[in-house]
N, CA, C and O of each residue as an XYZ file, in Angstrom:
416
protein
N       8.626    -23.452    -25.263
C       7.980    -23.152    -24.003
C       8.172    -21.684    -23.626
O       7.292    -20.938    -23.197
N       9.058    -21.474    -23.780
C       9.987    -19.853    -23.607
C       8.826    -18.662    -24.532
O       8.165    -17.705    -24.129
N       8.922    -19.013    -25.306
C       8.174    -18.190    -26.587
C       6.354    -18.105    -26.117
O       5.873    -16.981    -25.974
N       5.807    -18.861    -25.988
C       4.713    -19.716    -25.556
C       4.137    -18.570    -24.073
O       3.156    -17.857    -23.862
N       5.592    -18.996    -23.207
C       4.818    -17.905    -21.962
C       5.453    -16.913    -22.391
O       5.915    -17.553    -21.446
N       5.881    -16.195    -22.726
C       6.320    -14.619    -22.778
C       5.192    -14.443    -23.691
O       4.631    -13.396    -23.369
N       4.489    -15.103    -24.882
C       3.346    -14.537    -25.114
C       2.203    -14.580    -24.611
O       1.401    -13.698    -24.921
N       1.750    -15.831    -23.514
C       0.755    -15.543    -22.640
C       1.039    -14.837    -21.520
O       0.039    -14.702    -20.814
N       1.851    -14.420    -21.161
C       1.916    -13.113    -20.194
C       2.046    -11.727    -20.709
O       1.347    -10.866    -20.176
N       2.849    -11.395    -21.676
C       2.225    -10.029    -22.923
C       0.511    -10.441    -22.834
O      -0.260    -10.183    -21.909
N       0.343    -10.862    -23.581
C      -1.480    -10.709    -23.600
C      -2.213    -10.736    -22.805
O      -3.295    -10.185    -23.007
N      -1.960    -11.378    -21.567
C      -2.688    -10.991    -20.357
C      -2.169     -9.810    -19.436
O      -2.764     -9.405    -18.437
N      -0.874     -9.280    -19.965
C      -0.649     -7.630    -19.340
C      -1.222     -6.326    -20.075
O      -1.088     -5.144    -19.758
N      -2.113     -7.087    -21.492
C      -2.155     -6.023    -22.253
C      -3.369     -5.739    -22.155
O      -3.879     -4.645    -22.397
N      -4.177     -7.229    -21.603
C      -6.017     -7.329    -21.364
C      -6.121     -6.511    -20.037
O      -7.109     -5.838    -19.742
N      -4.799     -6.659    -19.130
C      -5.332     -6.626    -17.706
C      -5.361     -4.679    -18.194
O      -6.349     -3.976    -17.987
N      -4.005     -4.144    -18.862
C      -4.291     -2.503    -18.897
C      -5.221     -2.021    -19.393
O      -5.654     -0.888    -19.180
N      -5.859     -3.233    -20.489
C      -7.096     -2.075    -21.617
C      -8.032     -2.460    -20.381
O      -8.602     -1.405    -20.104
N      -8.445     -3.393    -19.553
C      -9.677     -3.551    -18.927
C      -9.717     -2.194    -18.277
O     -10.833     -1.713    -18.472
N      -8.867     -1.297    -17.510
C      -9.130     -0.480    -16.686
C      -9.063      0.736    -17.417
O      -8.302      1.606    -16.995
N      -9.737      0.944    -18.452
C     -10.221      1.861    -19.384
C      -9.489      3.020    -19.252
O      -8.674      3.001    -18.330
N      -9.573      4.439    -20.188
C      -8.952      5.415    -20.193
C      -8.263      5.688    -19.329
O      -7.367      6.455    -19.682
N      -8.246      5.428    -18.352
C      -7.459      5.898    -16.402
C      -6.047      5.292    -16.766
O      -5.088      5.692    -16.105
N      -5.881      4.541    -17.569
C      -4.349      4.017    -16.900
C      -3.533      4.783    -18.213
O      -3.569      5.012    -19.422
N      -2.591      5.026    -16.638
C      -1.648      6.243    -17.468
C      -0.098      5.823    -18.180
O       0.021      5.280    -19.278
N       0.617      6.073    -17.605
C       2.117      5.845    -17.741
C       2.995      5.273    -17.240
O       4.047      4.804    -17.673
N       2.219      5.344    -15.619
C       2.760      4.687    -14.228
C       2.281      3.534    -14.284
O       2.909      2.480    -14.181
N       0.811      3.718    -14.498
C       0.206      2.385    -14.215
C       0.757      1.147    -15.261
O       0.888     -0.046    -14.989
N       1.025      1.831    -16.519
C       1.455      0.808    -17.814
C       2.353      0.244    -17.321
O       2.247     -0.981    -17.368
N       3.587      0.785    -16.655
C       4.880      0.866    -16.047
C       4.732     -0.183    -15.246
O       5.384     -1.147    -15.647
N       3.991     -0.419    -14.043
C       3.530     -1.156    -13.437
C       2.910     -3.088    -13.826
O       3.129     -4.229    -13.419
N       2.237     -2.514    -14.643
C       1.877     -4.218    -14.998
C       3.125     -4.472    -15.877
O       3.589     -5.602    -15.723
N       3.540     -3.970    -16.444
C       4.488     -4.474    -17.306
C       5.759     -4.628    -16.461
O       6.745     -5.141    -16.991
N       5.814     -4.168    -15.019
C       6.722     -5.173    -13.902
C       6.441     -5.733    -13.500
O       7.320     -6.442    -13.010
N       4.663     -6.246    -13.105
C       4.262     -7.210    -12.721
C       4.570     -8.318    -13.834
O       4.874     -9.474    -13.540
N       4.493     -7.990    -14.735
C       5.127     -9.392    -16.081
C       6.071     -9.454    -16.268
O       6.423    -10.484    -16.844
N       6.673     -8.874    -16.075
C       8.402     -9.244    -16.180
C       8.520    -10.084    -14.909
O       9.344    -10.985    -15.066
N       7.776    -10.067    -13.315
C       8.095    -10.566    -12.418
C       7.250    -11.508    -12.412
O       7.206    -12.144    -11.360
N       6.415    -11.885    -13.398
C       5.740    -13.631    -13.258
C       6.240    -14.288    -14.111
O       5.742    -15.313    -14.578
N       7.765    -13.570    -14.580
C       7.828    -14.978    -15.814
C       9.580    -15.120    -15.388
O      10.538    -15.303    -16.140
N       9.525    -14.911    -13.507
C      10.447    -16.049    -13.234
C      11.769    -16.027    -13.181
O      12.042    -15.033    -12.508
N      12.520    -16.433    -13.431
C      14.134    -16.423    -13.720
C      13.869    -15.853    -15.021
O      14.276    -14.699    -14.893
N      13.444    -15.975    -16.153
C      13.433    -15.037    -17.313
C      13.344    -13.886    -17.028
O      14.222    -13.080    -17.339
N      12.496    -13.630    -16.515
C      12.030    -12.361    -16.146
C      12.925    -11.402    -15.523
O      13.162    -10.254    -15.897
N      13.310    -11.920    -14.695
C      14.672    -11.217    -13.679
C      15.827    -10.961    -14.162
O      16.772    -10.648    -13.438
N      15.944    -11.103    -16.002
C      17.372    -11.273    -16.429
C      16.945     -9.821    -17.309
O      15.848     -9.503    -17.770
N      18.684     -8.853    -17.355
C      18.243     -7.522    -17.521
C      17.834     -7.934    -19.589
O      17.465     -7.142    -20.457
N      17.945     -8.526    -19.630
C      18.072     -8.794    -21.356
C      15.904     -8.781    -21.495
O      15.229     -8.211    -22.353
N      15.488     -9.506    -20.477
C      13.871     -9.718    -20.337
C      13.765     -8.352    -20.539
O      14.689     -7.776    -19.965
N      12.937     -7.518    -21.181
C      11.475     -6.119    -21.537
C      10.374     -6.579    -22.064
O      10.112     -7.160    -23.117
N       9.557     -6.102    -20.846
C       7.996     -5.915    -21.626
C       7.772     -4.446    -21.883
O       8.573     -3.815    -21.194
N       7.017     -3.664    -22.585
C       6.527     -2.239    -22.578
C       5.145     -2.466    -23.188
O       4.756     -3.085    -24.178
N       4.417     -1.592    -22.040
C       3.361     -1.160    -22.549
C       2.944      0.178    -23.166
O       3.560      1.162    -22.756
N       2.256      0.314    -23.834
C       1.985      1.182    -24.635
C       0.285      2.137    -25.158
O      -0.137      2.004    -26.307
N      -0.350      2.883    -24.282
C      -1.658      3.592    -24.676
C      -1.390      4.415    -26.041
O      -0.601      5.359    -26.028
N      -2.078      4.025    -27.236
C      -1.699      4.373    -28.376
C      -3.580      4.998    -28.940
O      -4.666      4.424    -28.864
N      -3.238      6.191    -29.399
C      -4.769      6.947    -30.078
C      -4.540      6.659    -31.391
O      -3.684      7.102    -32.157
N      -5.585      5.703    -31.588
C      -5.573      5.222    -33.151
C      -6.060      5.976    -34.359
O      -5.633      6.135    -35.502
N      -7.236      6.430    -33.601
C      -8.563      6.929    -34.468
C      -8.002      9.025    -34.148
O      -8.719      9.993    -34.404
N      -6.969      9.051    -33.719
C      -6.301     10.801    -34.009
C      -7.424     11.623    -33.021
O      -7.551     12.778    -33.427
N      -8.374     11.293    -31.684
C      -9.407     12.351    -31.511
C      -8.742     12.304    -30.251
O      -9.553     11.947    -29.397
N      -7.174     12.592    -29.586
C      -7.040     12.491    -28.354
C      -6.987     11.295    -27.210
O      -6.448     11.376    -26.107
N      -7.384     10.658    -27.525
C      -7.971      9.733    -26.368
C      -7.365      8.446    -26.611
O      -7.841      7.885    -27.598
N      -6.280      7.683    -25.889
C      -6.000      6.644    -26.306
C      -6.970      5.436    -26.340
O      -7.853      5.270    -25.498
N      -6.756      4.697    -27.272
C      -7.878      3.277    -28.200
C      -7.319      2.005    -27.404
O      -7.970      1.281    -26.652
N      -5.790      1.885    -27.785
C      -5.531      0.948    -27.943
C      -4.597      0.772    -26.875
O      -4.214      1.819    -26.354
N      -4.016     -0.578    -26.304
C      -2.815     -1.055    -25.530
C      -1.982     -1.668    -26.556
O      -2.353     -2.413    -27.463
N      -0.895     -1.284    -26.312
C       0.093     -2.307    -27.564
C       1.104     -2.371    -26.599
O       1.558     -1.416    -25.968
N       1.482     -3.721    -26.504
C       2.466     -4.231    -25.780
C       3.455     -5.342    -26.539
O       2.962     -6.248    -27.211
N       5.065     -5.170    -26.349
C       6.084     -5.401    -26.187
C       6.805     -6.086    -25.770
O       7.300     -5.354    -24.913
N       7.521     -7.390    -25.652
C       8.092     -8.439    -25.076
C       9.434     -8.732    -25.901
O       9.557     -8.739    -27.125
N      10.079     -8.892    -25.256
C      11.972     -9.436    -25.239
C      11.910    -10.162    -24.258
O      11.395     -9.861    -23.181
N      12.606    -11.530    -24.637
C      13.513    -12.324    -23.824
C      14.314    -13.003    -24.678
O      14.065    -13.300    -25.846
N      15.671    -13.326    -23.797
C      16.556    -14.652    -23.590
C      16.376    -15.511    -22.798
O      16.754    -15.507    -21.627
N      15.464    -16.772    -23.643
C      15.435    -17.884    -23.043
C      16.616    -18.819    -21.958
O      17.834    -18.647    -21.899
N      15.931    -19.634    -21.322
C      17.053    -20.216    -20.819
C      17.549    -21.594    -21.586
O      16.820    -22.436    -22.109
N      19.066    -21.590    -21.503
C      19.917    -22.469    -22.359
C      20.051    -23.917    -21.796
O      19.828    -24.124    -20.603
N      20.307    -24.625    -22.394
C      20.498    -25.977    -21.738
C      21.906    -26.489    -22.016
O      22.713    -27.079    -21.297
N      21.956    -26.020    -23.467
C      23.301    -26.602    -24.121
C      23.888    -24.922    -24.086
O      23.328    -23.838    -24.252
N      25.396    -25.365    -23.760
C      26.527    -24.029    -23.662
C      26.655    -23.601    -25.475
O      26.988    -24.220    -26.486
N      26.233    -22.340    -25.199
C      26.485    -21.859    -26.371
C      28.171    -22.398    -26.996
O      27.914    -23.269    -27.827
N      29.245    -22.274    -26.939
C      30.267    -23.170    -26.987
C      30.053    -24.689    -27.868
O      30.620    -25.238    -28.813
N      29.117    -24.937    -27.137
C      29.267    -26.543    -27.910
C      27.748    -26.267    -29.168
O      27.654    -27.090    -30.078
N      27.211    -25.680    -29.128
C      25.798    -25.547    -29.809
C      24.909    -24.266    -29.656
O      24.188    -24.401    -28.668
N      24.734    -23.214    -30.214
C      23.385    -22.730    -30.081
C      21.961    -22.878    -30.755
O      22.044    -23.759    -31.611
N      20.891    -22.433    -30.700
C      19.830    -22.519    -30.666
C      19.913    -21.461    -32.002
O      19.527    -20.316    -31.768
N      20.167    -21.619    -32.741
C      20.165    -20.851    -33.711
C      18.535    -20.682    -34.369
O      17.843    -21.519    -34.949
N      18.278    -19.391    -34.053
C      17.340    -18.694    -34.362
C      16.187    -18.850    -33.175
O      14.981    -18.875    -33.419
N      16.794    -18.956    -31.786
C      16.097    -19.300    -30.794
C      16.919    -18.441    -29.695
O      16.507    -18.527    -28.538
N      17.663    -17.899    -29.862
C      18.756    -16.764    -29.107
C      17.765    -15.824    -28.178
O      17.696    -15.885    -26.950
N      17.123    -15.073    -28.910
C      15.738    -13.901    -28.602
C      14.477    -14.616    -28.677
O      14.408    -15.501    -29.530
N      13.256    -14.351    -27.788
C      12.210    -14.679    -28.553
C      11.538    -13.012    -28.144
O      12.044    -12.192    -27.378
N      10.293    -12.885    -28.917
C      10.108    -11.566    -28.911
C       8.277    -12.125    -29.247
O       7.971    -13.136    -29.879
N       7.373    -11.198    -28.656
C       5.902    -11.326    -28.571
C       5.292    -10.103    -28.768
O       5.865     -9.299    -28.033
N       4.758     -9.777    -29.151
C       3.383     -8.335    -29.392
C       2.104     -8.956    -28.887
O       1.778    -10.143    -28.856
N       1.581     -8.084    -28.574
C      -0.392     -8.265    -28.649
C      -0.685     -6.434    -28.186
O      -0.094     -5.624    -27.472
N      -1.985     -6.409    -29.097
C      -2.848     -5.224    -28.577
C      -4.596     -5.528    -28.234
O      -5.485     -6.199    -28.758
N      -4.526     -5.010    -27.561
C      -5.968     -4.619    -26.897
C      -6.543     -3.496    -27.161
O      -5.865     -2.479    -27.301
N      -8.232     -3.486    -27.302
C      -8.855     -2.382    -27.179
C      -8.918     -1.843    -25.674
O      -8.978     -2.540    -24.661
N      -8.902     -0.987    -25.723
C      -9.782      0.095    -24.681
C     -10.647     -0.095    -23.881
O     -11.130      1.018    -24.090
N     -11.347     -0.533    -23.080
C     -12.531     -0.986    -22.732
C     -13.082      0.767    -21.708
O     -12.549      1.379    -20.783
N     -14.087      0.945    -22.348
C     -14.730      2.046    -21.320
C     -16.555      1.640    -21.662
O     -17.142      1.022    -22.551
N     -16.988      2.416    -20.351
C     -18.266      2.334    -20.261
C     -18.864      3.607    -20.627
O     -18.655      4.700    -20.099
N     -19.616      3.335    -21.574
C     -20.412      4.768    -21.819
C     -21.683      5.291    -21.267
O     -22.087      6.406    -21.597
């Protein structure tokens, strides 16, 4: 479940930055990517949770193409590490990129 939303909230922070075409800068990336860290909750709020977004120029002519975005979390535990962990379920981690969207 953990894995599941940290990747549907990466991909919908990465649609929501490419939608607003070339304009979004550094701040703004900065921004949705605290708005996703702050919809995913008690995960979210734990300092171990990062999303980063990322305006990346693919094609070398200046102008960033692409959104590439970034996700870390530590899920939440049920069983005390002590008696059991989740071995290979410790981190979960998500990517997605988006195009660019501009109007010509």
């Amino acid at each position: 479940y953990a894995t599941s939303t940290l990747r549907a909230t990466l991909n919908d922070a990465v649609a929501r930055a490419a939608a607003g075409g070339g304009a979004v800068g550094p701040a703004e990336l900065q921004a949705i990517a605290a708005d996703a860290e702050g919809s995913l909750g008690e995960m979210g709020r734990r300092p171990s949770t990062v999303v980063e977004l990322e305006a990346v120029d693919e094609d070398g002519d200046g102008v960033p193409d692409v959104v590439v975005g970034r996700a870390v979390a530590v899920p939440p535990r049920f069983v005390p590490p002590s008696i059991g962990g989740m071995i290979g379920f410790e981190q979960v981690t998500a990517g997605a990129r988006a195009r660019i969207e501009r109007v010509r």
